[in-house]
C-alpha positions as a printed Julia matrix, in Angstrom:
206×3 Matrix{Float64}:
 -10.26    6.46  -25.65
  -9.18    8.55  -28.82
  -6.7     7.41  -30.8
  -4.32   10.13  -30.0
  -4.59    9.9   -26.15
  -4.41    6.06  -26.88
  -1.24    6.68  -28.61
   0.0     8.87  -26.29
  -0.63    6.74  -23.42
   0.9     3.8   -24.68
   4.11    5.83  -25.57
   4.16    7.09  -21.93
   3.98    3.59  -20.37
   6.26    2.63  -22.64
   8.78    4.68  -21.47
   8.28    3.85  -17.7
   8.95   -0.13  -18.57
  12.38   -0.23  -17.85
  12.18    1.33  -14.08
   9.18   -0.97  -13.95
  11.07   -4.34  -14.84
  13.73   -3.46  -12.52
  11.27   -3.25   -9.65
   9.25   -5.42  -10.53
  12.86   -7.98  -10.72
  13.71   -6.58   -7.4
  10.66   -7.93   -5.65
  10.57  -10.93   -7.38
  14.09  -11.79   -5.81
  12.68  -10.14   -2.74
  10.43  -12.64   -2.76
  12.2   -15.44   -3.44
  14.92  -14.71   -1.28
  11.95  -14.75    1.5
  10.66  -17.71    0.07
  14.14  -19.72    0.82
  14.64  -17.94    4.08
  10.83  -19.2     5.39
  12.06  -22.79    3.77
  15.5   -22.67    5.88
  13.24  -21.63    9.11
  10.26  -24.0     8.29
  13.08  -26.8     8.33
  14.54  -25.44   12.05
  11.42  -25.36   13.28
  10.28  -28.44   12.21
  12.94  -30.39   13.35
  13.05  -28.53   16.69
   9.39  -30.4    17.3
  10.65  -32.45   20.07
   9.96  -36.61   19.08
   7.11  -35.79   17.05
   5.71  -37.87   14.65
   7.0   -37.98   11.03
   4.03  -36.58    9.66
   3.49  -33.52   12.33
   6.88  -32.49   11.1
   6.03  -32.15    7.53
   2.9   -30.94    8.26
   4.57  -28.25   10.47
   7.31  -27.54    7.45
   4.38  -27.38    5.2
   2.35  -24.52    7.16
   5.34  -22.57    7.82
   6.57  -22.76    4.14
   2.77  -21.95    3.09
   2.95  -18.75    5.42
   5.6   -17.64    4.42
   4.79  -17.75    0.36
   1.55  -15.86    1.43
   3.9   -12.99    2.95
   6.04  -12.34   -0.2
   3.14  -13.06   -2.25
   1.44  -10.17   -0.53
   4.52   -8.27   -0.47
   5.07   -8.71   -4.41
   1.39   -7.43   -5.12
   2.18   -4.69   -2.95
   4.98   -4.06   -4.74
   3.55   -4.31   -8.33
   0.6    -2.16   -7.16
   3.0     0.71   -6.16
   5.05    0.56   -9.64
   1.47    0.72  -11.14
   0.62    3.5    -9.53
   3.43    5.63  -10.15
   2.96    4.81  -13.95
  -0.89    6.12  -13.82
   0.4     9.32  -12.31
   2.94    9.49  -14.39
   0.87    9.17  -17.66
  -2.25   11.52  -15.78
   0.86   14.33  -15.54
   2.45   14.13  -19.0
  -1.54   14.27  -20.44
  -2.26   17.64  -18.21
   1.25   18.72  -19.78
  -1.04   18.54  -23.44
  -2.6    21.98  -22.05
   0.47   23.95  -22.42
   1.16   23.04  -26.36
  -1.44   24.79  -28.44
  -0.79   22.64  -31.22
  -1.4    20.05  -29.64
  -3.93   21.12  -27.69
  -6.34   22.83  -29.86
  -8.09   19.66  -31.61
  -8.6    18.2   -28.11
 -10.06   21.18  -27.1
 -12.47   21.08  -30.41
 -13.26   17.82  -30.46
 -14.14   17.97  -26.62
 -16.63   21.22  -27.7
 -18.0    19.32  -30.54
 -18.63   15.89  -28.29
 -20.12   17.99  -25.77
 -22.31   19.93  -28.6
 -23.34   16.94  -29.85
 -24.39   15.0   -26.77
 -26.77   18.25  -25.58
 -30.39   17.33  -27.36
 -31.19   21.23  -27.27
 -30.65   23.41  -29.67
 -28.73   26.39  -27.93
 -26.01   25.28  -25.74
 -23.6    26.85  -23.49
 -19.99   25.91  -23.72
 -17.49   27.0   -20.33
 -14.25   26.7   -20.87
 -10.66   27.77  -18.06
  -9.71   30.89  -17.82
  -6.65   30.17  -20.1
  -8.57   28.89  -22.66
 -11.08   31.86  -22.62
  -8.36   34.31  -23.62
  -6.51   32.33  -25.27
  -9.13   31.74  -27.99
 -11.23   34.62  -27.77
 -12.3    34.61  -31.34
 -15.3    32.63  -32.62
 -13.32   30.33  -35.03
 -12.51   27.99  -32.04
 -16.54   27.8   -31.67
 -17.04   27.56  -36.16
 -14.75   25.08  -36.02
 -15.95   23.11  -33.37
 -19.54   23.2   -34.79
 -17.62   21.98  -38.37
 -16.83   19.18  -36.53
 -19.88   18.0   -34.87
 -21.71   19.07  -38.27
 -24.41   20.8   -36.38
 -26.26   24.19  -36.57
 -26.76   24.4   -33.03
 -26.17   27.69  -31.28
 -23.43   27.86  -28.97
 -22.68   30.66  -27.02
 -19.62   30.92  -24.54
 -19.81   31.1   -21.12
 -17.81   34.56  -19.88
 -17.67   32.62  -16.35
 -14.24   30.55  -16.27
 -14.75   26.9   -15.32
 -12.08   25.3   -13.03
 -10.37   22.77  -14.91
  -7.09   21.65  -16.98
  -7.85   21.8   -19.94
 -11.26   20.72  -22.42
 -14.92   21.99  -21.93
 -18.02   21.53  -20.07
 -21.48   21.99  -22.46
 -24.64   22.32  -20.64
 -28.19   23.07  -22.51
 -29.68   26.77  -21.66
 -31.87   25.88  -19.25
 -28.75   23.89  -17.56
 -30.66   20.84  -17.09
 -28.47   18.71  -19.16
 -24.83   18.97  -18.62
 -22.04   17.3   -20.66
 -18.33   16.89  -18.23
 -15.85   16.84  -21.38
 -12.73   18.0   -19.58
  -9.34   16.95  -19.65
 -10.18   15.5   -15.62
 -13.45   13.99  -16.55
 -11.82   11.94  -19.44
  -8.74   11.08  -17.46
 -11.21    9.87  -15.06
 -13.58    7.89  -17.72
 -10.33    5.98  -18.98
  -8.78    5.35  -15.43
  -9.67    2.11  -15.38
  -8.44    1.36  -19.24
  -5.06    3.1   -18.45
  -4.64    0.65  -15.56
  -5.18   -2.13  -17.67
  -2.49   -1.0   -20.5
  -0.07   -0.36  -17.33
  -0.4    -4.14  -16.22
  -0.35   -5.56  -19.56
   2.51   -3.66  -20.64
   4.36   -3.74  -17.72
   4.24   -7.26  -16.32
   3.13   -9.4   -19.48
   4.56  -12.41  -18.76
């Protein structure tokens, strides 16, 4: 993950921690309110076990009690996997929001070109971009400064056909053979599994 997504990630999770730890609180009492309540039953039950032996009752208590753990244990997950969630799309939204400041935008957009560029082994390469991006920057710096960045004297030419996407690029050689997925999607995609991670460990660190 680049540092400024990373950063930018973490400061979006971050803000989401307080509705997290008061859901995540929420079914932990849930839980251990159903914990007692399955203890109060397994007790009823138990003792309802008409002149059985000493041990049968605990045993019974026991399973009950066990049971019932499992449930809110479930339920808790369940929980926690829903708050997670909702964080992930939360984070996924504010980084599609990145499209609409240029500012911000425009070095994602060249470093994506320049990845791209320098992932295709050919020589001329073919960069398609949205439709808001091709007339947005129509000139040829955004293309002279993406080839400053990769360092590379490759020819790129871009696409006139608009791409469906966010936001970033997709670079394919000229024979189209080799194809590089560098936008916003594909990397949200790519760092899925990294973002979930963050989420958890910031979120319910114990």
């Amino acid at each position: 993950m680049s540092s400024s997504l990373e950063k930018l990630v973490e400061q979006i999770i971050s803000e989401s921690k307080i509705k997290a730890d008061e859901i995540r609180k929420r079914g932990q009492s849930e839980a251990n309110a159903a914990i007692e309540a399955a203890r109060t039953e397994a007790i009823r039950e138990a003792d309802s076990i008409i002149r059985d032996s000493k041990s049968d009752v605990e045993a019974a208590r026991n399973r009950i009690a066990s049971q019932e753990r499992q449930k809110a244990r479930i339920a808790y997950l369940a929980e926690k996997n829903k708050v997670v969630q909702h964080v992930l799309k939360h984070v996924q939204a504010r980084l599609l929001e990145l499209v609409e400041n240029e500012p911000s935008y425009r070095p994602f957009l060249l470093k994506a070109i320049a990845r791209g560029v320098e992932a295709i082994p050919s020589e001329d390469v073919k960069v398609a971009l949205c439709e808001r991006d091709l007339n947005r920057f129509k000139s040829g710096k955004l293309l002279d400064d993406a080839l400053a960045a990769a360092q590379t004297r490759k020819k790129v030419t871009v696409v006139d056909q608009p791409i469906e996407t966010a936001g970033g690029a997709v670079v394919t050689s000229e024979d189209g053979k080799t194809r590089v997925d560098c936008t916003l999607e594909g990397k949200l995609k790519l760092m899925e599994p990294q973002i979930l991670t963050q989420i958890s460990q910031i979120l319910f660190a114990s």
